[in-house]
N, C-alpha and C positions, 0 to 999 in steps of 0.2 A: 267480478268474474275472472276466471285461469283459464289458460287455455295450458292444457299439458300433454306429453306422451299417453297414451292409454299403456296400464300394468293389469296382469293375469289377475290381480284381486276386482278388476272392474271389470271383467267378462260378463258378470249376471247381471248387473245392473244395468250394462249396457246391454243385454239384451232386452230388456224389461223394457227401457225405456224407448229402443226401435220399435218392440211393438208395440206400444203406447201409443208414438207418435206414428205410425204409418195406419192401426186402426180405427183411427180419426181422421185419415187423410181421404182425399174426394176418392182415390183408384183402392182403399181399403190395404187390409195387410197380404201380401206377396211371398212371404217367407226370406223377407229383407233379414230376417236375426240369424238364418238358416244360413243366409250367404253369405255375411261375414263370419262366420264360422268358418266356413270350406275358403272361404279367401286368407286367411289365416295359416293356414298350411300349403297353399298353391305358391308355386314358384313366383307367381305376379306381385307377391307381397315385397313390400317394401317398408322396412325398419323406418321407427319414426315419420312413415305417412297415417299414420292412425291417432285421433284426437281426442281428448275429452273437454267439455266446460264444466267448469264445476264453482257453482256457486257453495263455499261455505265445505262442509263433504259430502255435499251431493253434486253429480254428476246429471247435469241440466241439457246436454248437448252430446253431440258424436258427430265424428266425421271420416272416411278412410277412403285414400286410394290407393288405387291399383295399379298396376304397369300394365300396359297394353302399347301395339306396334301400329300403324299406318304401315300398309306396303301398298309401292304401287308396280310398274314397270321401272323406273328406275332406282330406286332408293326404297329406304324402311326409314320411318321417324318413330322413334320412342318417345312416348308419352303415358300417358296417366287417366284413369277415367274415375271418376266421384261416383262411389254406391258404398254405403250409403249417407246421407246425411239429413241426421234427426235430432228433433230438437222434443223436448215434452212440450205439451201442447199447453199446459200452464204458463212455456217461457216461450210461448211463441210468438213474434210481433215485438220481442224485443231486442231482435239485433243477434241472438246468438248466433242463429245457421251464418251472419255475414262475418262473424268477428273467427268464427271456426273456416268458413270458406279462406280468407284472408291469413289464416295462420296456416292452411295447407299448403295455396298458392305461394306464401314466402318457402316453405319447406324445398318444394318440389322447386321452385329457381335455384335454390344450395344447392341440391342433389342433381342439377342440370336437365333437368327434364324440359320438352319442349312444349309440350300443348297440355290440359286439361278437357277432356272430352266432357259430359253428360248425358242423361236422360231426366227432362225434368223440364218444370214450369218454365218456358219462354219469359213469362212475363216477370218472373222471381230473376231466374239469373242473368237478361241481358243488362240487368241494372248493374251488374258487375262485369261487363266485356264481352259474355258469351252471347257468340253468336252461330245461327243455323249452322252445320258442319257442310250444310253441303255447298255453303260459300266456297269453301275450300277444297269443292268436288269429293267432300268426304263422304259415304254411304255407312248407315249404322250397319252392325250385321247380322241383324234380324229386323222383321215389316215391326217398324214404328211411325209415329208422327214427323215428319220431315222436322216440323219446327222444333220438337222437344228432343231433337238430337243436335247437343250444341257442342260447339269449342270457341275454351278461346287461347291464342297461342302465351307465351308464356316471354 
């Protein structure tokens, strides 16, 4: 398996394969293929934060973040938040979403970023660092599940 840049020739297939994987997932599809689209052209985009795996040439994985800000009263921290990341549910259980997690996380250290935020299974990503955000007095910012809004700093 590759982890590599994602190129404008893998936009359909990575669509295809978000909704693959997200309309087998327990919360169903979302229009998760819809919002990387528009994060694509929104200023939050960030060159080389966007992943494919590809076994062979096929493209068995995605993953992309986004730039996003923590402000509080005194200060702003820039960081990052993970949406989405999708694995085909044929390669699932086998390590991709960690080997693509892990190729982001290196990315976004180069690029100096400080945290990686989510939304997403507690029990999937604190096996990799994340934890509750609101450890860090951080509030999502929309009503979600306290647990499934994680970070972990960088």
């Amino acid at each position: 398996m590759e982890i590599r840049s994602i190129e404008q020739k893998d936009y359909e297939e990575v669509r295809q394969l978000i909704w693959q994987a997200f309309s087998r997932s327990e919360h169903g599809y979302g229009n998760e293929a819809e919002l990387v689209e528009k994060l694509r052209t929104d200023c939050s985009y960030v060159e080389g934060l966007e992943v494919v795996a590809t076994e062979g040439v096929r493209i068995v994985g995605y993953g992309l973040l986004s730039e996003v800000n923590i402000i509080n009263d005194k200060a702003s921290y820039k960081g990052l938040v993970l949406a989405p990341l999708a694995v085909l549910p044929s390669w699932q259980g086998k390590k991709v979403g960690q080997h693509l997690l892990k190729e982001l996380e290196k990315r976004a250290i180069q690029k100096e970023f400080s945290y990686i935020s989510i939304l997403g299974d507690p029990q999937y990503y604190s096996r990799f660092g994340y934890v509750p955000a609101e450890k860090y007095k951080v509030k999502a910012p929309f009503d979600v599940p306290a647990e499934a809004f994680m970070i972990r700093p960088l």
